[in-house]
C-alpha positions, 0 to 999 in steps of 0.5 A, spaced: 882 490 373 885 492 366 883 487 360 886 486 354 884 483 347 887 479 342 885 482 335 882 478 329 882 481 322 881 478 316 886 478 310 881 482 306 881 488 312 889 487 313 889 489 306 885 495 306 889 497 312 896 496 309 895 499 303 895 506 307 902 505 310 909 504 307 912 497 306 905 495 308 906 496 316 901 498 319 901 501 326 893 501 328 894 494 327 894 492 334 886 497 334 880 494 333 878 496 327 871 499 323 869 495 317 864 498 314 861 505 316 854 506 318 847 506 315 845 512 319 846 516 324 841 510 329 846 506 327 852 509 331 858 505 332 859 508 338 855 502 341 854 498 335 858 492 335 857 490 328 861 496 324 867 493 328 872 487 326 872 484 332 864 484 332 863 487 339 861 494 341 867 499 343 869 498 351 875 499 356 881 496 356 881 496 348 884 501 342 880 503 336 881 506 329 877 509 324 880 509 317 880 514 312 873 513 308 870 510 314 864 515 317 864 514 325 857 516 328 856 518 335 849 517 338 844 522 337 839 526 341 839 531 347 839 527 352 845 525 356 852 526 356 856 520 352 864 517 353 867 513 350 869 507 352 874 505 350 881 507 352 882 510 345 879 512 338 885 514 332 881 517 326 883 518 319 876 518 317 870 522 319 866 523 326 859 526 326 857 528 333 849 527 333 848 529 339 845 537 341 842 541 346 849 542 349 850 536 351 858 534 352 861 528 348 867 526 352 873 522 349 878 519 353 883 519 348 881 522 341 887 521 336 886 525 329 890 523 323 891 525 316 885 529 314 881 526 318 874 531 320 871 532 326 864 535 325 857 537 328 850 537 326 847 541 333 850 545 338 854 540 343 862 540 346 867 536 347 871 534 352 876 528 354 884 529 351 884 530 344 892 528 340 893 532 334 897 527 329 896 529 322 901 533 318 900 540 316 900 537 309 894 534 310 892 536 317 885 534 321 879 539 321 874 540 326 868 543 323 861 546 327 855 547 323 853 555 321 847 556 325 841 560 324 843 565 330 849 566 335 852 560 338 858 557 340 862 551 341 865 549 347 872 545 346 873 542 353 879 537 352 885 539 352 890 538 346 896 535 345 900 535 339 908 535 336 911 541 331 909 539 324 901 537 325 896 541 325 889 542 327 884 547 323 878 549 325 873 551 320 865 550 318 861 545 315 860 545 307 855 551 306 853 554 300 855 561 302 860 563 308 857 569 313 860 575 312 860 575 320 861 569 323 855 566 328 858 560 331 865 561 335 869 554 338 871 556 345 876 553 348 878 551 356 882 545 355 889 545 356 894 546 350 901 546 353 903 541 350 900 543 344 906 544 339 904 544 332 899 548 329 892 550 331 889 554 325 882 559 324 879 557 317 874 562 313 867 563 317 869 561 324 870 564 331 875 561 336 877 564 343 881 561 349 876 561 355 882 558 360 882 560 367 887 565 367 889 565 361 891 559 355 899 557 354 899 554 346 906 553 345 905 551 338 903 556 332 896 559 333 894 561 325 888 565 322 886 564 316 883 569 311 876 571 313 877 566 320 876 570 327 881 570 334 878 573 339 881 575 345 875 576 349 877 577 356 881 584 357 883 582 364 887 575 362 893 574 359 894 568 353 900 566 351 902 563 344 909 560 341 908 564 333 901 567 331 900 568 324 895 573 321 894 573 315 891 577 309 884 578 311 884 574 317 881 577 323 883 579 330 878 582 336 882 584 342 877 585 348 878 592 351 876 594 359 875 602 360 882 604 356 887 599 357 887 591 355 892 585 357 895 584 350 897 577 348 904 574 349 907 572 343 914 568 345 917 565 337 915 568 332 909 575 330 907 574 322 903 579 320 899 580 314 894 585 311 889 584 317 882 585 320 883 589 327 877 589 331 876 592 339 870 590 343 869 594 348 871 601 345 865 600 339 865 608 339 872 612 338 873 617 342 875 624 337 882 624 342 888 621 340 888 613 343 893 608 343 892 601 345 896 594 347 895 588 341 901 584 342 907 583 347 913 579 345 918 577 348 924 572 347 925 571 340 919 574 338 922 581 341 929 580 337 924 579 331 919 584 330 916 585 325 916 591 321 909 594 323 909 601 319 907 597 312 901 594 315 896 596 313 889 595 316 882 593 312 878 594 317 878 596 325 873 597 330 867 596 325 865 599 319 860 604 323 867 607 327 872 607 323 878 611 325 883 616 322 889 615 322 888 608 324 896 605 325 900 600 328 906 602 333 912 598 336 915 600 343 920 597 347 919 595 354 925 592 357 927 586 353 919 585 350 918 589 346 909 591 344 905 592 339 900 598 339 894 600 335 894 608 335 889 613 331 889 620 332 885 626 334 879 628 330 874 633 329 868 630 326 862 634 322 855 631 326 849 635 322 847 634 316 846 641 310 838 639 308 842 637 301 837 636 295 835 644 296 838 649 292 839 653 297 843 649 302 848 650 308 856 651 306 858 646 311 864 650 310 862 656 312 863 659 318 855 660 318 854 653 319 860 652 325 855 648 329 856 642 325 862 640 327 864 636 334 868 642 336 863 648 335 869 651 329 868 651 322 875 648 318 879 654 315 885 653 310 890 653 316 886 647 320 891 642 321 889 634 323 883 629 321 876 631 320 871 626 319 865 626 315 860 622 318 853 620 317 851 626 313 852 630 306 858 634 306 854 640 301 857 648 299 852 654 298 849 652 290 852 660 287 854 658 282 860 662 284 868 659 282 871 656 288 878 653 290 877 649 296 883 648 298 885 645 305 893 644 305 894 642 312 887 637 314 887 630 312 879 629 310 875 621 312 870 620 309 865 615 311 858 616 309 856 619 303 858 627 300 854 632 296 858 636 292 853 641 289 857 647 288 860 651 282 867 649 284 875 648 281 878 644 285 877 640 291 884 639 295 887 638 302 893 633 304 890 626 304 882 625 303 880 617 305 874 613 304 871 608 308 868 602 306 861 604 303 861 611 303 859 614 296 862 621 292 856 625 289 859 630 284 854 636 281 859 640 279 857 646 273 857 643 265 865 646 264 868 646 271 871 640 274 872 637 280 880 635 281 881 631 287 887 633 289 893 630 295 892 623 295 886 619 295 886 613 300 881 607 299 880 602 305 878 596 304 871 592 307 865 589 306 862 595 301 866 598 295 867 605 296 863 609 289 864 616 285 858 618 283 858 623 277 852 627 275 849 628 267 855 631 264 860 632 269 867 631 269 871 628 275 878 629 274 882 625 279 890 626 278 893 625 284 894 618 286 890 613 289 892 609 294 890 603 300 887 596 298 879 597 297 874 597 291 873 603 288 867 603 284 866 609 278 859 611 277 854 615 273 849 617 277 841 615 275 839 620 272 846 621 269 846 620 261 854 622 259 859 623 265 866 624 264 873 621 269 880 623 268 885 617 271 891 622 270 895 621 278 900 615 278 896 609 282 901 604 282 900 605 290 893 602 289 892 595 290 884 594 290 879 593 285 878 598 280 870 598 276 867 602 271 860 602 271 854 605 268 847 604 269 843 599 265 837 604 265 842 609 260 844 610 254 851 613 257 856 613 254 861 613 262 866 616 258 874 615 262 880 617 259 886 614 262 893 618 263 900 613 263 898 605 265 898 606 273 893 610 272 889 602 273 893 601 279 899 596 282 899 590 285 892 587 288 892 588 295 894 580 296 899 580 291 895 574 287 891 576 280 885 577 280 881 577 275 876 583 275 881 587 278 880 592 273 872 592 270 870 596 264 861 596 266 856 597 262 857 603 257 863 605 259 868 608 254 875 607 255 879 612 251 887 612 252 890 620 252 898 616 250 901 610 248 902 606 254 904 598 256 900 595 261 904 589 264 901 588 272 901 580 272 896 580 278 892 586 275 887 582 270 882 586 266 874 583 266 869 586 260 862 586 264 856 588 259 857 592 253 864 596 254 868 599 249 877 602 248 879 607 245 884 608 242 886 615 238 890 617 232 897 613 232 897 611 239 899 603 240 897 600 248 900 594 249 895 589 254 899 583 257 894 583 262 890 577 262 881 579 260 875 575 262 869 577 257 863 576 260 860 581 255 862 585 249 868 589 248 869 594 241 874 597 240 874 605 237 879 610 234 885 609 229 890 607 233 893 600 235 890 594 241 896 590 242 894 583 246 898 580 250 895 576 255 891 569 255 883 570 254 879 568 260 871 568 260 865 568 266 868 569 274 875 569 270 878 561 272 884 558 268 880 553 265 873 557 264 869 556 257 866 561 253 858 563 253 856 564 246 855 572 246 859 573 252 865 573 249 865 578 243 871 583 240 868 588 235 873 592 230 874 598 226 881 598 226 888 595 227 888 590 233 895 585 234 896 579 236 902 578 242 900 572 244 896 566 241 891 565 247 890 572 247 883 570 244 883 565 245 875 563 245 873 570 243 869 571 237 873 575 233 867 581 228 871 585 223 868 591 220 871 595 214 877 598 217 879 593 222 886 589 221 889 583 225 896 583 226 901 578 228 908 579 231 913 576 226 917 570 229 919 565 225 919 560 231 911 562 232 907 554 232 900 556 231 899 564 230 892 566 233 890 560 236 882 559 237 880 553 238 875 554 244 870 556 239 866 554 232 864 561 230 871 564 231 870 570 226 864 574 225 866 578 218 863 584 216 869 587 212 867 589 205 870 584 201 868 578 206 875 577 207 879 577 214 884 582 214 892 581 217 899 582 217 904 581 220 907 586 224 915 588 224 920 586 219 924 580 216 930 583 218 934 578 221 930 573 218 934 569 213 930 569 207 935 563 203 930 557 204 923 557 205 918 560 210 912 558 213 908 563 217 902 560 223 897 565 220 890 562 225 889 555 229 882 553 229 878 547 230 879 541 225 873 541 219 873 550 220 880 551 218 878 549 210 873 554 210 877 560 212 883 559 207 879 563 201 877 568 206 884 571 209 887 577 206 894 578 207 895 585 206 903 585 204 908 580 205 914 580 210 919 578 205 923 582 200 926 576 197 921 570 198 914 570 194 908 569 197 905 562 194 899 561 198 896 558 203 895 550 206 892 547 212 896 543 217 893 538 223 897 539 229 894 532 231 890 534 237 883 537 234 886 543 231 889 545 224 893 551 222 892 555 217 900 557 214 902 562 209 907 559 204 914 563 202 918 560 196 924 562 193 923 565 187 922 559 181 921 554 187 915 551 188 913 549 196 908 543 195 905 541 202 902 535 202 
């Protein structure tokens, strides 16, 4: 016999329930209710009557709900399964499931609200039929805990769920996320009638375990550093509209050479992702293609545009394959996605580097190195991997032209180049994650790279490494979105790079670095302003897209403008810019110092962004000598939080400009900290001008020009010690300057202008 209850709450419970819903209704009003949240977890409101509002322990025949800020504890310990009983449990609160040792907790109806959490303190599962109702604005999460070896969840229930919700299944709060996920939720309930979205967070697995295959006719979504893996080659899992996004991850099971594809029936959205197959962790050297995603229906009348994804990573860092690809092919009305790579040779046997008198691997003496028994010529054509080993040329001293037209190099451990040589050229040269150039290239001869240099992306940036006194030219263009470290070798003291190429092809991470052992400088010069790169891979800024490391010097060959908004600059350490002669650089990039940037040469640095200090947030302060400007020379001002929080030191030479605008409120603005000027000038004056002319500027009234915003009690003492260098103004005169409160903490210190036999009183 089915029983039934009549509900009595308190006006006081009523009111905390209603102030969640609209016009006070409260559709959980028939639910027994939790009132308070539990000591701990012995004291679990899965059997305990006293957290509820009618007093009673949950059982049959009556409905529960668990409000949002409410904990629901389950059961501890390992040594049976648990039910709930009652018929349902609605929750916008948190559950903590206790219970380990694989032990199953089993719902009979499991309702997830808006934000509300279902998470683990052990290794358990979860069975019964869970509802997803949380919106995709405030979705429901289901969060295992990261474990110290492999472990995996099992999800029995089945999920049901209408368009517009969304479940996400994620990790628990940890300090750090794993690089490699070692838990996975591993589902073997029934999802057809899940019809919102169930999404992949950073750090977890998720894999479909149902016998012959899962049917989710909602969305399935990876999210950036979360995993799918379709684990079974032999089964066919069909989903309404997958999503992939950038950094996400896919596995795909492979069987022998073939695989079942997942079916994708709405909707295909690919983003830059992570590709990885199980099952062929060691490419074969021919060319192979694989079956990722069929679609069908609206999918296939869809497609999405595959030849611009790009790949980060397939196959894992230790079998990353050349010209790795996605293809689409009709089938009938379906149409299928592929994953391709081509035919390569691949070099095996390293040279014996470190000798002076080591093996060419060029050299048709040497042909047993490589995988088909055939030394690389200047009519070779197609891949050639270089693997686990030093790619060297015979230390003669002689000039060389290394010229390979047709072959398209990957690079995917490390490379020695010891030789005297001119240039190093072929179609395309690629670089895995991790691997490493050496340089050892002759004090007047150059290593230039030429064909286009791609850099993947990974775990591990790719590095150039340049011996004492070498010089690297790199002017072709850079491509792909990895990070790419410029280096100085250890023993190096001065190296030399040249960025000529265009590069606005390149979406990763640019550092320049030198070791803290050495005096340096890494000397860098720069050709055109894509010689920095394009947009971030992701599209988003990022802060430390271009690095300037310890001792490196940056000198600009042309006057450029650098305007990427996605491509902030980062100051690390003690770095320093060039700028020779009369060139003018324009940086409307935002800069994070974390350290000291001195600015060297004659020419003009014309800032343009807004200053950001330590990991590069919005709202980040400055760290007292991390957050330094030193100049000689001539730097200008194009926007007023350019430096904002920098310590600005001045030496003989060095001049501020200001761009003229009449309508500019606060001129240099500074108020992020007491010390603004360091003044090291002869004459203890700050030296300043304003930039352009007046022409344009009615000069029938009187001006006033912002010159610098500080802090309120540090502007008085600056008054005496600016020193303007010429006034903007033919028919206005120079009278002074005054201090004005803006109210808010700061002042300004304006420049006065009168027409002549005027005198302009500020009070």
């Amino acid at each position: 016999m089915t029983m039934r209850k009549t509900v009595l709450t308190t006006v006081a419970s009523l009111a905390v329930l209603s102030g969640s819903f609209a016009d006070g209704e409260n559709p959980y009003g028939d639910f027994v209710h939790q009132q308070t949240t539990d000591a701990d977890v012995s004291e679990n409101s899965f059997a305990n009557g006293a957290h509820w509002s009618d007093g009673t322990a949950p059982q049959q025949g009556y409905k529960y709900y668990v409000p949002s800020g409410m904990v629901f504890f389950t059961p501890a310990g390992n040594s049976q399964d648990r039910t709930f009983a009652g018929d349902v449990l609605a929750c916008a609160g948190d559950i903590k499931v206790a219970v380990s040792g694989g032990r199953k907790v089993s719902w009979p109806a499991l309702w997830l609200l808006d934000g509300a959490t279902y998470s683990f303190g052990s290794a358990c599962s979860i069975g019964g039929s869970v509802v997803v109702k949380a919106a995709e604005g405030t979705p429901a999460k289901y969060l295992t805990f990261v474990p110290n070896s492999t472990a995996a969840f099992a999800f029995d229930a089945s999920i049901a769920s209408e368009e517009g919700t969304a479940l996400v299944f994620g990790l628990r709060p940890t300090e750090t996320v794993p690089a490699t996920p070692l838990s996975t939720v591993r589902l073997f309930g029934d999802f057809s009638e899940c019809r919102g979205t169930l999404a992949v967070a950073e750090g977890q697995k998720l894999s479909f375990y149902v016998t012959g295959g899962a049917t989710l006719p909602g969305t399935l979504r990876v999210d950036k550093g979360g995993w799918f893996v379709n684990h079974d080659a032999s089964v066919q899992n069909r989903v309404g509209t997958l999503e992939l996004s950038d950094g996400g991850f896919y596995s795909q099971a492979i069987s022998g050479e073939t695989c079942q594809p997942i079916v994708v029936t709405d909707a295909l959205a690919l983003g830059r992702f992570n590709l990885r197959l199980t099952g062929a962790a060691t490419p074969n050297r021919t060319a192979k293609r694989y079956p990722i995603f069929r679609l069908t229906g609206a999918a296939a009348a869809n497609s999405p545009d595959v030849a611009n994804v790009q790949l980060e990573n397939v196959l894992g860092s230790d079998a990353f394959p050349p010209g790795q690809r996605l293809e689409i092919e009709s089938d009938g009305d379906d149409k299928v996605v592929y994953f391709a790579y081509d035919a390569y040779v691949s070099m095996l046997t390293g040279n014996g580097a470190g000798t002076s008198n080591q093996n060419s691997a060029l050299q048709d003496a040497f042909k047993a190195f490589w995988s088909n028994g055939q030394c690389p010529t200047a009519e070779t054509t197609g891949w050639l991997s270089i693997e686990n080993t030093f790619l060297a040329y015979n230390n003669d001293n002689g000039t060389k032209t290394f010229a390979y037209p047709l072959a398209k190099f990957q690079i995917k451990s490390g490379i020695d180049f010891y030789a005297q040589f001119d240039r190093f050229s072929a179609q395309e040269v690629h670089f895995a994650p991790g691997s490493i150039v050496m340089s050892y290239v002759g004090n007047d001869k150059y290593w230039d790279a030429a064909g286009s240099i791609v850099i993947h992306s990974g775990d591990s940036p790719v590095t150039f490494k340049a011996w004492e006194y070498k010089k690297i030219h790199i002017d072709c263009p850079l491509r792909g979105a990895g990070d790419l470290v410029l280096n100085g070798n250890d023993n190096a003291h001065i190296c030399t790079y040249y960025l000529e190429g265009n590069n606005s092809g390149f979406g990763g991470g640019l550092r320049f670095f030198y070791s803290d052992s050495k005096a340096g400088p890494m000397n860098v010069y720069a050709g055109n302003a894509n010689a920095f790169g394009g947009p971030t891979a992701s599209g988003e800024f990022r802060p430390d897209a271009v690095t300037l490391g310890n001792h490196t010097r940056l000198t600009f060959e042309n006057s450029m403008s650098m305007n990427e908004a996605t491509r902030g600059w980062k100051v690390s350490g003690n770095a320093s810019i060039n700028i020779p002669g009369s060139l003018a650089v324009e940086m409307y990039n935002s800069i994070t110092f974390d350290g000291t940037l001195t600015k060297e040469g004659t020419g003009t640095l014309c800032l343009g962004g807004t200053a950001r200090f330590g990991a590069g947030e919005a709202e980040s302060l400055p760290e007292s000598d991390k957050n330094v400007l030193v100049t000689s020379s001539s730097v200008r001002l194009l926007s007023a939080d350019a430096l904002n929080g920098v310590k600005i030191t001045l030496n003989p030479g060095s001049q501020l400009q200001l761009v003229l605008n009449i309508n500019d409120e606060f001129g240099i603005r500074n108020t992020k900290t007491d010390t603004p000027f360091a003044i090291q000038t002869s004459d203890g004056k700050i030296p300043f001008r304003w930039a352009g002319n007046a022409a344009g500027i009615s000069q029938k009234q009187d001006i006033t020009l912002p010159v610098c915003t500080v802090r309120d009690g540090v502007a008085a003492g600056l008054v005496d010690m600016l020193a303007m260098a010429y006034s903007p103004f033919n028919k206005l005169r120079f009278v002074g300057y005054a201090v004005r409160s803006n109210g808010d903490g700061s002042s300004t210190i304006v420049a006065r202008f009168c027409r002549p036999g005027f005198v302009l009183t500020i009070q």
